[in-house]
N, C-alpha and C positions, 0 to 999 in steps of 0.2 A: 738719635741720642742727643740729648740738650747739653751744652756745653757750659757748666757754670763758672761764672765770673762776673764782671761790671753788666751785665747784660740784664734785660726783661725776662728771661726766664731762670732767672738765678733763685737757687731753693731756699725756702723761708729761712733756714736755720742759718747760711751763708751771707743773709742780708745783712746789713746794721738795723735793719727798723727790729729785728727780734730780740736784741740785745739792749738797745735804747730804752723800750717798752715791757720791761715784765710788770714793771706796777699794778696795772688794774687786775691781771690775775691776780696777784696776792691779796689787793684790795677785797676781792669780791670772795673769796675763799677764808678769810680771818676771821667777819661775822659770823662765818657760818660753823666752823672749830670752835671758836665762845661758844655759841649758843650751842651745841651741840655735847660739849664740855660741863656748861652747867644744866641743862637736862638730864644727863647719866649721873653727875650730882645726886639732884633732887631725886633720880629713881633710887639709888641705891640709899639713901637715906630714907625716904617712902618705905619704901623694903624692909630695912634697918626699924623703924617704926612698927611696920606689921608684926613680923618677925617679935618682937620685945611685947606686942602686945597679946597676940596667940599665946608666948610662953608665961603670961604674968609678971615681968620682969621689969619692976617700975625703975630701978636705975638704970638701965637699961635705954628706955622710954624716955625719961629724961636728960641722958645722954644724947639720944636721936633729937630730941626737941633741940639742947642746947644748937647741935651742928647744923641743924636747918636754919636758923636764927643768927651763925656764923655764913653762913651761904648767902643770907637774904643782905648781912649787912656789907658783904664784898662787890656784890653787884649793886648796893649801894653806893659803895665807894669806889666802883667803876664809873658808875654813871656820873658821879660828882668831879670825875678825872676827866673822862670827855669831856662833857662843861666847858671845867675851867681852860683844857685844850681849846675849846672854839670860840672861848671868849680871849683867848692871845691872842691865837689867830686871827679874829676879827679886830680886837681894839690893838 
């Protein structure tokens, strides 16, 4: 039975490197929440579209168009936010 403390077989979660180090988890897990965020977006609005055009329902349709056009210009103005982040960063 290993005896945890200052020792080499001390368990991950008792170390300091576990607590120093969460960063790149989160790092690597964030892009993937976004993008996975705005793909259920873009499906339920797609859907929202179908739906409006099976039933005839031009307000409707043009509803759906507005909010895809609101989708398309946020991850515009995401991508303009990273940018200008890595242009501080850098300059």
């Amino acid at each position: 039975m290993p005896v945890y403390g200052k020792n080499k077989d001390a368990h991950p979660i008792l170390t300091d490197t576990f607590f120093t180090h969460p960063k790149p988890t989160v790092m690597f897990t964030r892009p993937i929440v976004i993008r996975l965020f705005i793909f259920g977006f873009m499906v339920l609005v797609g859907t929202s579209m179908a739906a409006n055009i099976q039933a005839r329902n031009l307000l409707g349709f043009f509803l759906s168009l507005i909010s895809l056009g609101a989708g398309i210009y946020v991850i515009h103005l995401l991508q303009k936010l990273r940018e200008s982040r890595e242009q501080e960063e850098a300059g």
